[in-house]
C-alpha positions as a LaTeX table, in Angstrom:
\begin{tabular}{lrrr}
\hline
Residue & $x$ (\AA) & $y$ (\AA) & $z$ (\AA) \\
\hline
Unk1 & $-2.75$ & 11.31 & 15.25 \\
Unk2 & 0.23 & 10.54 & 17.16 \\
Unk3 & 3.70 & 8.57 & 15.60 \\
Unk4 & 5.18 & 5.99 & 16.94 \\
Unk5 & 2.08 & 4.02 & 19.13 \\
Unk6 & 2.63 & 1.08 & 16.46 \\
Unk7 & 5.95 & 0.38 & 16.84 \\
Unk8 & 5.63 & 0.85 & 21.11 \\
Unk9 & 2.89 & $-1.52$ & 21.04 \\
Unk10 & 4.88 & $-4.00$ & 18.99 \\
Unk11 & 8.34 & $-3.24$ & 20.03 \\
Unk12 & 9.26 & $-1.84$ & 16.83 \\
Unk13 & 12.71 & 0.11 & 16.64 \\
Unk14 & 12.29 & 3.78 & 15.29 \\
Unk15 & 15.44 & 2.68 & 13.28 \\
Unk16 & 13.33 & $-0.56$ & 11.32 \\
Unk17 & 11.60 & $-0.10$ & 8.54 \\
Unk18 & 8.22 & $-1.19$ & 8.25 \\
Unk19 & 6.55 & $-2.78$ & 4.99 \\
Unk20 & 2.70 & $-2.54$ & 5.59 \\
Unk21 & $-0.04$ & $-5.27$ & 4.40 \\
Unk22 & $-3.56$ & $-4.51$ & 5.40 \\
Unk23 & $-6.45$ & $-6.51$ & 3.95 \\
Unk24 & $-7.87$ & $-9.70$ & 3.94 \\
Unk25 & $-5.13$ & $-12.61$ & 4.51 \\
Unk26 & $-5.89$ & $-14.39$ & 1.38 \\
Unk27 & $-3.62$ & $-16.12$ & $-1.82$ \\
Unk28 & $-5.40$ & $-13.22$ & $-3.83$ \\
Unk29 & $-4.17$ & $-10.29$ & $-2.04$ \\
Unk30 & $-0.51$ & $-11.54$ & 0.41 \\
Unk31 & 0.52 & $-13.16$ & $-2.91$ \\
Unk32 & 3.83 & $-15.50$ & $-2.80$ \\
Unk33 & 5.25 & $-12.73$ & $-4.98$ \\
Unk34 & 4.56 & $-10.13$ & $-2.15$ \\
Unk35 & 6.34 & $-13.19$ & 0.25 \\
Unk36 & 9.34 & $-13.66$ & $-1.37$ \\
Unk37 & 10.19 & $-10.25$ & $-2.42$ \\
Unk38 & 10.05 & $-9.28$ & 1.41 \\
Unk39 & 11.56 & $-12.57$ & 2.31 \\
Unk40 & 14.74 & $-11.56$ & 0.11 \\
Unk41 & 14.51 & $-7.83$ & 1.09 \\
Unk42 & 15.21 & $-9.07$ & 4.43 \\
Unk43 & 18.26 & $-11.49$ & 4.12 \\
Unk44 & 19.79 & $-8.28$ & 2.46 \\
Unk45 & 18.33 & $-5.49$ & 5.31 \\
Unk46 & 18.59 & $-6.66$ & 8.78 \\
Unk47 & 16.03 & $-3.54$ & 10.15 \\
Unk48 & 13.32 & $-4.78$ & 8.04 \\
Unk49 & 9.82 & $-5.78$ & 8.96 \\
Unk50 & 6.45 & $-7.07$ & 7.67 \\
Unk51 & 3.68 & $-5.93$ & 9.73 \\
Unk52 & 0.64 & $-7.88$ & 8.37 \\
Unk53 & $-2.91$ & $-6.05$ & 9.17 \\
Unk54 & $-5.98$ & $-7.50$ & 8.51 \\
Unk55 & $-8.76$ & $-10.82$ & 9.22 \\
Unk56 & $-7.18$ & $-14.63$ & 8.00 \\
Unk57 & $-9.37$ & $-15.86$ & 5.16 \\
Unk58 & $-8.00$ & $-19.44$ & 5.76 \\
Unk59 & $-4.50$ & $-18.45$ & 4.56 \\
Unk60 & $-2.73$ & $-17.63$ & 7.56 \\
Unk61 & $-0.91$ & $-20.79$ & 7.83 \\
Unk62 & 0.23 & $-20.89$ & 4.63 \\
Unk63 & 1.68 & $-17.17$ & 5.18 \\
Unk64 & 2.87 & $-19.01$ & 8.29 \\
Unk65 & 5.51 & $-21.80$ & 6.42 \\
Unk66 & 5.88 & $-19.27$ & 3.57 \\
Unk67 & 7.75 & $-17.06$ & 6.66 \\
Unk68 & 8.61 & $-19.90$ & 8.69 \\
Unk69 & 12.42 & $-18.57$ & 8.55 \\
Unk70 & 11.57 & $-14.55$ & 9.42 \\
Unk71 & 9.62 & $-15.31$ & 12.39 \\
Unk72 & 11.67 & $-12.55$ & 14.34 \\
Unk73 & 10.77 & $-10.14$ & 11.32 \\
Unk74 & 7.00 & $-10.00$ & 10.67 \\
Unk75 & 4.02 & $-9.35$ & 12.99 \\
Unk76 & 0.17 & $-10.32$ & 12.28 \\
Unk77 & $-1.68$ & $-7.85$ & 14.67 \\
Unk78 & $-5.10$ & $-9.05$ & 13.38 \\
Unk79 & $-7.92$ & $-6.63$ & 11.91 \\
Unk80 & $-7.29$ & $-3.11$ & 13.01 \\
Unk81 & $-9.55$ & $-0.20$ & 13.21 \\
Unk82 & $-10.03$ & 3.48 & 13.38 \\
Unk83 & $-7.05$ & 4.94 & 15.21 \\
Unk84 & $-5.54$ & 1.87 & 15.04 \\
Unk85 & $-5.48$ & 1.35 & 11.27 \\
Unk86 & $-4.49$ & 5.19 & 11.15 \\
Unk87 & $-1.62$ & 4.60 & 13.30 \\
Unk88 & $-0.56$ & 1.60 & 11.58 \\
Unk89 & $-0.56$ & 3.31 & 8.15 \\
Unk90 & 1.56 & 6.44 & 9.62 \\
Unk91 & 4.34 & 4.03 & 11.43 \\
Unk92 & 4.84 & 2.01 & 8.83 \\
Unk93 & 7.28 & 3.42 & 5.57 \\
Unk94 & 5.98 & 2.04 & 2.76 \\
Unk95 & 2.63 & 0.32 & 2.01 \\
Unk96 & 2.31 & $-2.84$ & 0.05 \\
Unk97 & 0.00 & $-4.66$ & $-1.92$ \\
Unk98 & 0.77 & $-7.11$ & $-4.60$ \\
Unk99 & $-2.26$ & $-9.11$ & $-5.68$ \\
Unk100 & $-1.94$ & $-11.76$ & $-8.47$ \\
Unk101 & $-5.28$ & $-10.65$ & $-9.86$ \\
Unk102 & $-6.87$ & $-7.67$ & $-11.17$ \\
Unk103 & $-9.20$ & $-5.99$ & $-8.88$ \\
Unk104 & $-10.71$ & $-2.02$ & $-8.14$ \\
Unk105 & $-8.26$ & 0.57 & $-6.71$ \\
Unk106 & $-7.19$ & $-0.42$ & $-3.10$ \\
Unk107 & $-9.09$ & 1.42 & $-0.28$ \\
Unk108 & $-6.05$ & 0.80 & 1.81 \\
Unk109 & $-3.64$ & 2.30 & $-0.72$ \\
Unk110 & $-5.37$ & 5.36 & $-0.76$ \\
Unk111 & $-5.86$ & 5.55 & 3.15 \\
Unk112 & $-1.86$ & 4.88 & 3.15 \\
Unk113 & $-1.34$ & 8.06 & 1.04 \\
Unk114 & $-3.96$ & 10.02 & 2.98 \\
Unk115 & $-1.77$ & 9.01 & 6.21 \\
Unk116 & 1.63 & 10.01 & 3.93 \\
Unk117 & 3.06 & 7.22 & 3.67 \\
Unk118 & 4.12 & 5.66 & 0.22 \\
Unk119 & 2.56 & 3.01 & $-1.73$ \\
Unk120 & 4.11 & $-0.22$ & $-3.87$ \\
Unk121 & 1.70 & $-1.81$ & $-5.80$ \\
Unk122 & 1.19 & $-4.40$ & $-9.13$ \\
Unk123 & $-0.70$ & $-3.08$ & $-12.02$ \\
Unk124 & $-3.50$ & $-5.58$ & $-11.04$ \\
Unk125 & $-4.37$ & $-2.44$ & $-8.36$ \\
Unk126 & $-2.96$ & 0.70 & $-10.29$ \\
Unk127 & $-3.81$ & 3.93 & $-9.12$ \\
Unk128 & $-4.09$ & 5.92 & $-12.21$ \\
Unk129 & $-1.54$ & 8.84 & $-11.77$ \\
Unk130 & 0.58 & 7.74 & $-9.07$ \\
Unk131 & 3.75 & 7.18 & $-10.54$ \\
Unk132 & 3.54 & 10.47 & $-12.22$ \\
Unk133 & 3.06 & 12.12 & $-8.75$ \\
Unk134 & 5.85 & 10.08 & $-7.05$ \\
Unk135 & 3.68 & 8.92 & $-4.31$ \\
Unk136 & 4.58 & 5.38 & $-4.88$ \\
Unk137 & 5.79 & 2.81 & $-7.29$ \\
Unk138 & 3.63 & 0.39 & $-9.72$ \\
Unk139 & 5.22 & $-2.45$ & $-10.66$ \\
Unk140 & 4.65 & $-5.85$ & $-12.51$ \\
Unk141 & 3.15 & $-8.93$ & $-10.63$ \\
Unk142 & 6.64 & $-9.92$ & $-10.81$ \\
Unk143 & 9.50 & $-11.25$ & $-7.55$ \\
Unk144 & 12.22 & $-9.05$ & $-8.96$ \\
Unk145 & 10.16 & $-6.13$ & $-9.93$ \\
Unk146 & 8.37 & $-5.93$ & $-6.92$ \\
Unk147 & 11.91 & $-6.47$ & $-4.55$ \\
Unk148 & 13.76 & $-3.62$ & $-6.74$ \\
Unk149 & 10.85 & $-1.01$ & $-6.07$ \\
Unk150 & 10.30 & $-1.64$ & $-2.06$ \\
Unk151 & 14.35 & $-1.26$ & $-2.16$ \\
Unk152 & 14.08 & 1.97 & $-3.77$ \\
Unk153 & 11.49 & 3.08 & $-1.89$ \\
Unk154 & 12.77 & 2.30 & 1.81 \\
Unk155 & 16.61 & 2.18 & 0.93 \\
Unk156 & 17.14 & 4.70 & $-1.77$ \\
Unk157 & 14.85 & 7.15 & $-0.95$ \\
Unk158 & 14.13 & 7.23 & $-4.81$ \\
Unk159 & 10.90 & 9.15 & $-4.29$ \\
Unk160 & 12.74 & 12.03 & $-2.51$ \\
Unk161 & 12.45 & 12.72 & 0.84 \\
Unk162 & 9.11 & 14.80 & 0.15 \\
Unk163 & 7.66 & 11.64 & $-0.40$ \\
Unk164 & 4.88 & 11.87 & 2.54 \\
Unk165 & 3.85 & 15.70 & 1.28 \\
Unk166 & 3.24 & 14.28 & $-1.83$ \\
Unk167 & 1.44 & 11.30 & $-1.33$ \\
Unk168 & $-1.14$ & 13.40 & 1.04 \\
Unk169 & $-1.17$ & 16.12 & $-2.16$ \\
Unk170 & $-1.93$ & 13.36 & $-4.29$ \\
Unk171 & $-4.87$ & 12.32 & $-2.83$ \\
Unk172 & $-6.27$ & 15.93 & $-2.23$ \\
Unk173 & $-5.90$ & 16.80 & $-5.98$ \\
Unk174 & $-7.31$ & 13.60 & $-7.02$ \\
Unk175 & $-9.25$ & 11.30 & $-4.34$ \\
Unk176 & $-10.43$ & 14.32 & $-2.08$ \\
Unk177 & $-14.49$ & 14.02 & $-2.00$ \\
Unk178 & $-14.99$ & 17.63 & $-3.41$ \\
Unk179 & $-12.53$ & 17.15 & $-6.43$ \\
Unk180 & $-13.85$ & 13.46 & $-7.08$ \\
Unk181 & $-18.16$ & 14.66 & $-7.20$ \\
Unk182 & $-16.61$ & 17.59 & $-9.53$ \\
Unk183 & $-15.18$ & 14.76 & $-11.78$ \\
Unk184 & $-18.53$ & 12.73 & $-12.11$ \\
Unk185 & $-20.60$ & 15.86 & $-12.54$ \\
Unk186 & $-18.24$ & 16.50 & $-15.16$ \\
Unk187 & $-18.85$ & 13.23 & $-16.70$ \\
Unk188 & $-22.86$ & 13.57 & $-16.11$ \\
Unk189 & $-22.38$ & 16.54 & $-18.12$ \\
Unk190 & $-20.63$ & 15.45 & $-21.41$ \\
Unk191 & $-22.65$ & 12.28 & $-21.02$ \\
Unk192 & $-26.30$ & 14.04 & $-21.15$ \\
Unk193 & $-24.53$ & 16.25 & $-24.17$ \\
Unk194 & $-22.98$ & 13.59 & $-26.35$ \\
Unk195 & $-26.95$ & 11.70 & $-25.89$ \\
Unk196 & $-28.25$ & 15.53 & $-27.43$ \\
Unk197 & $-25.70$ & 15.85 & $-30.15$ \\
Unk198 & $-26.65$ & 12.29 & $-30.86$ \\
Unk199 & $-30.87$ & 12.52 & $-31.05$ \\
Unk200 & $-30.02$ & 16.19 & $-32.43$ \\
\hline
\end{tabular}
């Protein structure tokens, strides 16, 4: 897949930085948190911008006002697919997702890694092992918390600069088809013995 057809089709400096939201616009999932932590990120870092992926469940004009003064710095593109989505995840230099309640591991955060590209997320979404990897950052569902890791992440570069190899090796050793059917197999396994030992 080819860089760069993101930010051409949205006029998109290669110098910007791009925080990515993809999934559904909703006050579950593009929390106020998620708002004003990008909202402040961006009165500090003039080259920042919010590209916002994904179908409005009736919350895109709230987004709207909660924006109302960045207008020059975000884009909503709308639902994206395939190649699309793919070439949204690789242009964009850190993916975000900060939802206010708990929910299964984010699809998207895992396609974001699979594309290299780093991942900020609230505990509400962990990916178990990600920290420890240093393919991304979780955080508390917490303003400050969730500013000071997207900083580090775009402006620090406190994930190193082999951060893409290393979200794509995460995955592999630990989301890749082959390695996750091994796990449950696994599981099947000690489950069916544990039932023996038991009615033994």
């Amino acid at each position: 897949y080819q860089k760069g057809l993101l930010r051409k089709r949205h006029k998109i400096s290669d110098d910007d930085k791009i925080i990515l939201f993809l999934g559904r616009i909703h006050y579950l999932k593009l929390t106020p948190v998620f708002i004003e932590a990008f909202n402040g990120l961006s009165d500090k870092y003039k080259n920042l911008r919010l590209v916002i992926v994904g179908r409005d469940d009736g919350y895109l004009d709230e987004v709207r006002k909660m924006l109302k003064e960045k207008e020059d710095r975000y884009i909503f593109v709308g639902p994206l697919y395939e190649k699309e989505k793919i070439s949204a995840y690789i242009d964009a230099d850190v993916f975000c997702l900060a939802p206010s309640h708990y929910e299964e591991t984010s699809t998207a955060a895992l396609e974001s890694l699979a594309c290299g590209t780093p991942v900020v997320i609230t505990e509400q979404c962990e990916i178990p092992g990600l920290d420890n990897y240093g393919a991304g950052l979780t955080v508390k569902y917490n303003v400050n918390e969730l500013y000071n890791a997207l900083e580090k992440v775009l402006y620090h570069k406190s994930l190193g600069i082999d951060v893409s190899k290393k979200a794509k090796m995460f995955i592999k050793k630990n989301h890749d088809w082959e390695v996750v059917i091994d796990k449950v197999e696994k599981l099947i396994v000690e489950s069916v013995g544990n039932n023996r030992m038991q009615e033994g």
